[in-house]
Rosetta silent file (secondary structure, phi, psi, omega in degrees, C-alpha in Angstrom):
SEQUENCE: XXXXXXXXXXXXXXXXXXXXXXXXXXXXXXXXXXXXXXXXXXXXXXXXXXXXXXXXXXXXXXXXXXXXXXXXXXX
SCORE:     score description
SCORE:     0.000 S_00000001
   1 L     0.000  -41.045 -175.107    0.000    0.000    0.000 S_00000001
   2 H  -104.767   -4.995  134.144    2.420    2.505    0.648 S_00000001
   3 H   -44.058  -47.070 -177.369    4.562    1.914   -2.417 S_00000001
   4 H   -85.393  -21.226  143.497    1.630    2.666   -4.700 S_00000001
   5 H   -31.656  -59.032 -165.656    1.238    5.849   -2.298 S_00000001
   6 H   -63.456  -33.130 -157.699    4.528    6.631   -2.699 S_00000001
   7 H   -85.119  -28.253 -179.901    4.015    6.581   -6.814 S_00000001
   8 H   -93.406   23.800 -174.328    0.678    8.003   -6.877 S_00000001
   9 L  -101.890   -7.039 -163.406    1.642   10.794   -4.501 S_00000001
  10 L    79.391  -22.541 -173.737    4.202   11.988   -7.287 S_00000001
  11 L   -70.167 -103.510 -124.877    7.113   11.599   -4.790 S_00000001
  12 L  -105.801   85.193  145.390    8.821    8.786   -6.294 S_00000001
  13 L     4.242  116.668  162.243    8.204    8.513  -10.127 S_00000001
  14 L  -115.971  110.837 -177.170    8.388    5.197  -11.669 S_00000001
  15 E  -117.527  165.388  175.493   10.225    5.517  -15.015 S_00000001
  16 E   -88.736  119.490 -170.435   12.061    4.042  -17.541 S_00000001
  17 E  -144.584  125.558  156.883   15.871    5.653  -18.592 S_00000001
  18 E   -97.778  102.008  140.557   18.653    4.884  -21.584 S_00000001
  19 L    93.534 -152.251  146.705   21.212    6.789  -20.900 S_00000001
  20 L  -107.130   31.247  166.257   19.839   10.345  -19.842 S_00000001
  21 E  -100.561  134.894  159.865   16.809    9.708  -21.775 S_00000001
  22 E   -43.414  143.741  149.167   13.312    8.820  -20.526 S_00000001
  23 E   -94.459  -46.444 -174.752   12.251    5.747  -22.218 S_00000001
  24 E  -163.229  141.217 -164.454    9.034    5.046  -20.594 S_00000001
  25 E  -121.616  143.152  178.340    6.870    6.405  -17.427 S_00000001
  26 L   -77.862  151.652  150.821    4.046    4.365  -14.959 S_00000001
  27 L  -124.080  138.925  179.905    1.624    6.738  -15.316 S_00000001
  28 L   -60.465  108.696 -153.825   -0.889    7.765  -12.199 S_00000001
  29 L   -97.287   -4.651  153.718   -4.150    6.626  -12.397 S_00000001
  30 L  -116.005  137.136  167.518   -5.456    8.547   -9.217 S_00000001
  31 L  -113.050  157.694 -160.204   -3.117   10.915   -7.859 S_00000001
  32 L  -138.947  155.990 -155.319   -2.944   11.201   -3.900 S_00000001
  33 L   -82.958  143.065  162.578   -2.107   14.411   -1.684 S_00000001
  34 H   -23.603  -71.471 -153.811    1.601   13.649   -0.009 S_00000001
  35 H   -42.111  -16.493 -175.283   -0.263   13.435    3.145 S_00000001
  36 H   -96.625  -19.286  168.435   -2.022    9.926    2.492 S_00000001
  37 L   -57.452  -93.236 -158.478    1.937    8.918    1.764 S_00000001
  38 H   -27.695  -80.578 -155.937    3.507   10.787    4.812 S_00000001
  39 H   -78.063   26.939  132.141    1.048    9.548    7.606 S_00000001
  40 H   -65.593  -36.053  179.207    1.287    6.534    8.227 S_00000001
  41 L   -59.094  148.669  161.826    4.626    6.367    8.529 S_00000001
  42 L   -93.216  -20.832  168.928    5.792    6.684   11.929 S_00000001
  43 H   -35.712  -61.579 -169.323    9.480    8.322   10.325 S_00000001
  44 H   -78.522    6.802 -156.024    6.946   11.388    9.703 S_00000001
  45 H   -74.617   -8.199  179.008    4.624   11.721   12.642 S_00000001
  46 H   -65.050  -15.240 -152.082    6.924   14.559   13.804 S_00000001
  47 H  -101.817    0.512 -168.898    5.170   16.315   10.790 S_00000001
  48 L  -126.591  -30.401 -175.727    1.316   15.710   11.909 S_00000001
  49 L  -129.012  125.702   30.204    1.577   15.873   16.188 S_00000001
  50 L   -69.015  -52.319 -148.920    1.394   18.231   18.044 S_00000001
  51 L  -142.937  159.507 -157.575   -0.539   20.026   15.209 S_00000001
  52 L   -76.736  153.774  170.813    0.001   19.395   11.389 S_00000001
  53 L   -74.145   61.437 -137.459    2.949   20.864    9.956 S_00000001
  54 H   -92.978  -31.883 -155.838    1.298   22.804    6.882 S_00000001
  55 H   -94.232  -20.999  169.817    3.922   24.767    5.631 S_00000001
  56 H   -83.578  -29.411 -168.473    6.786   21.431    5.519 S_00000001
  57 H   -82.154  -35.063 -177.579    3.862   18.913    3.865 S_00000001
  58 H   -72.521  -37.342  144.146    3.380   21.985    1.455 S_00000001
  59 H   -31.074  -62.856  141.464    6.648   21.868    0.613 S_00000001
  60 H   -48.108  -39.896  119.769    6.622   18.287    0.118 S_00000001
  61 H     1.504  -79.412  175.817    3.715   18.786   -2.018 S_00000001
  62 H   -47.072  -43.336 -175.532    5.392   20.793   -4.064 S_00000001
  63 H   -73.923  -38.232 -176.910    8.137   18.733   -5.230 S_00000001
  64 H   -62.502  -59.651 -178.551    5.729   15.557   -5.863 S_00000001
  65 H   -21.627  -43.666 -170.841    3.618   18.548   -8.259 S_00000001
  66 H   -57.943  -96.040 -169.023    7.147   19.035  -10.020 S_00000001
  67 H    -6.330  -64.038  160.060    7.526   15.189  -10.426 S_00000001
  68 H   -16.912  -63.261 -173.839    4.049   15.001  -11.812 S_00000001
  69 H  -104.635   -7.609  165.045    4.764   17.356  -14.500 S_00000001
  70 H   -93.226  -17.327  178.121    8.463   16.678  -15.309 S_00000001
  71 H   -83.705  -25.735 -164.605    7.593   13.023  -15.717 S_00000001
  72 L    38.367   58.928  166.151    4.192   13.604  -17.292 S_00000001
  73 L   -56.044  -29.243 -142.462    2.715   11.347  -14.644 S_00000001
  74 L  -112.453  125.919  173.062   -0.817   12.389  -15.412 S_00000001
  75 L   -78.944    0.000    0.000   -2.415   11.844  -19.097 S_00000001
């Protein structure tokens, strides 16, 4: 479960590469907010208690967004 979190969160891309060329990309068929990744984990719980961490998860957000769109997860 939290493998296909991590790929359909955008953090970790699953692609194909020759070289420094893309060859081929999993593409997402729901994409899911970091936060269904992160919390579960106990590694992050630093990032949800006391009180949620909005401004580090947005951050974290952000990069899976990149991923998303440098990868052309998303048809």
């Amino acid at each position: 479960r939290l493998s296909r979190l991590a790929k359909e969160s955008g953090l970790f891309p699953v692609f194909e590469a020759e070289g420094d060329e893309i060859t081929g990309v999993s593409k997402i068929r729901k994409l899911a907010p970091v936060e269904e990744y992160l919390m579960p984990q106990k590694r992050y719980q630093h990032l949800f208690k006391p009180e949620i961490d909005k401004e580090t998860i947005g951050r974290i957000q952000q990069i899976a967004d990149r991923n998303v769109v440098k990868f052309g997860l998303i048809d």
